[in-house]
N, C-alpha and C positions, 0 to 999 in steps of 0.2 A: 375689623380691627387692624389698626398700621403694625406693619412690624415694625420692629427694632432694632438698630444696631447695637455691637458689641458696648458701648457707653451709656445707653436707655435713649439714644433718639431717634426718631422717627427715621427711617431708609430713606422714605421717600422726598422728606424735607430736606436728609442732607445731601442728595445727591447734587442739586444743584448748588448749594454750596460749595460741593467740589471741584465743579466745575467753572467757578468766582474764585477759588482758592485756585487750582491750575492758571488761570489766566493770570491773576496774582503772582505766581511764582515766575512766569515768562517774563512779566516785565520787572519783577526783581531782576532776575537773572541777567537782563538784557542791561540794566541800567547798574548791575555791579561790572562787568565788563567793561561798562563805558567809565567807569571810578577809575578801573585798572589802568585803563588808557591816559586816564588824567593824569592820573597819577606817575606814570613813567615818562610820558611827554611833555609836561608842564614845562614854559620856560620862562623865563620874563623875571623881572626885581621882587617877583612874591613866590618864586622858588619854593623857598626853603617853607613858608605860611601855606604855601598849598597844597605842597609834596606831603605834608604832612596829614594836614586836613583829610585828602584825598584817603589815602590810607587807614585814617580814624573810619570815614565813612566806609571804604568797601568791607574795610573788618566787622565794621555794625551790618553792613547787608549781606555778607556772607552768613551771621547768624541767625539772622532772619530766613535766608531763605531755608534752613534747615529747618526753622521752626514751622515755617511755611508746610515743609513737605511732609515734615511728622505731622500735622495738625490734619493734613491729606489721609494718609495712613490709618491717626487715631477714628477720624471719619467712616473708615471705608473704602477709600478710594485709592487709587495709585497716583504719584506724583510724577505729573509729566516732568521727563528729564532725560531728552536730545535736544541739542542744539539748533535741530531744524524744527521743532518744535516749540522751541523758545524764539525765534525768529520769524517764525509765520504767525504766531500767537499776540503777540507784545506790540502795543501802542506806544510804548517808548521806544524809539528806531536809535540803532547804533550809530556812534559818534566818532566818524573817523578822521583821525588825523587831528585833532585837535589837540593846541598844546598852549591857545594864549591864557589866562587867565578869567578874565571875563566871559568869553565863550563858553570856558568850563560849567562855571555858576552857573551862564542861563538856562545849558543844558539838565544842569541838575534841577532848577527851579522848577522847568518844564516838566523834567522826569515828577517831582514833586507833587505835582497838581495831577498828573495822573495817577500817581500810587496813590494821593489822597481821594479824589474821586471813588476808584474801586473799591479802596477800603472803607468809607461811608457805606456805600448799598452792601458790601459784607456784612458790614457793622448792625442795617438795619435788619437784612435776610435771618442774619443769626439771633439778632434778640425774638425776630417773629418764631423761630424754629425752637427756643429754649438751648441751644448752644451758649454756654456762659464762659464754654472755654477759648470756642476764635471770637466771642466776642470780647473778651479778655485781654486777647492777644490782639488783635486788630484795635481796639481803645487804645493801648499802650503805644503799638505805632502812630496811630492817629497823631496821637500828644504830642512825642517825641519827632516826628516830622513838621510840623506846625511851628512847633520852638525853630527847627531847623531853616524852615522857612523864613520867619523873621529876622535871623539871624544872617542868612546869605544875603539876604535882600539889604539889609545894614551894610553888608561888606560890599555889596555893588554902587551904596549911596543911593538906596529906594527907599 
C-alpha cells in the first residue's frame, strides 16, 4: 500500500510533481526579475503604457510564486529558493539591459510559452495523481496567461 502524504496523496506521485513545481518556481522567479528590469528601464513614447503594465505584471508573478512555493510545502516538499538555484534551473534566461519596448514584450511572450508549456504537463501529471489543488491553481494560470498572451501579441500588431 502507497503511503501518504499530510493531504491524502500518494508520496510517491507527489514527488515528482515537486520537482515540475520547483523547476516552475525557477523560471517564475527568473522571469519576475526580468519584469523588474522592464519595468525600471523602459524607455521610449510607451513609457508611461509599459511602466505600468510592467508593474501590473511582476505584482501578479510575485503572487504566484508564493503560491508556487506553499503548493511546494502543502506537497511535502521544500521550495527551492537561492538564486543560484533559480539560474541554473530556469529555461527563461535573464534579460539584461533591456529597456526598448518591443524587446520587452517578446521577451515576456517568450517567457509565456515556457511557463505555458510547463504548466500543461503539471496540469496533466496532477490530474493523473488526483491533485485538485495544483491542478486548480495551474488551470487558473493557464487561463490567465493565454488571455495574456493574446493580449501582448495585439499590442505588438500579431
Amino acid at each position: 500500500m502507497s503511503k501518504m502524504n499530510q493531504i491524502g496523496l500518494e508520496e510517491e506521485k507527489t514527488k515528482e510533481l515537486v520537482e515540475k513545481l520547483n523547476d516552475l518556481l525557477a523560471n517564475y522567479q527568473v522571469f519576475y526579475q526580468n519584469n523588474r528590469g522592464f519595468h525600471w528601464n523602459i524607455q521610449g513614447d510607451k513609457f508611461f503604457e509599459l511602466h505600468a503594465k510592467f508593474e501590473e505584471l511582476y505584482t501578479d508573478l510575485q503572487d504566484k510564486i508564493d503560491e508556487i512555493a506553499e503548493r511546494i510545502l502543502t506537497l511535502g516538499g521544500t521550495p527551492m529558493h537561492t538564486l543560484e538555484d533559480y539560474v541554473k534551473t530556469s529555461k527563461i534566461k535573464a534579460a539584461q539591459n533591456v529597456s526598448e519596448g518591443a524587446a520587452c514584450i517578446r521577451s515576456i511572450l517568450d517567457a509565456f510559452t515556457v511557463l505555458l508549456e510547463k504548466q500543461r504537463a503539471i496540469l496533466d501529471l496532477s490530474d493523473e495523481s488526483g491533485d485538485e489543488g495544483t491542478n486548480a491553481m495551474v488551470s487558473d494560470y493557464i487561463r490567465e496567461q493565454e488571455k495574456l498572451v493574446w493580449m501582448f501579441n495585439s499590442w505588438m500588431g500579431q
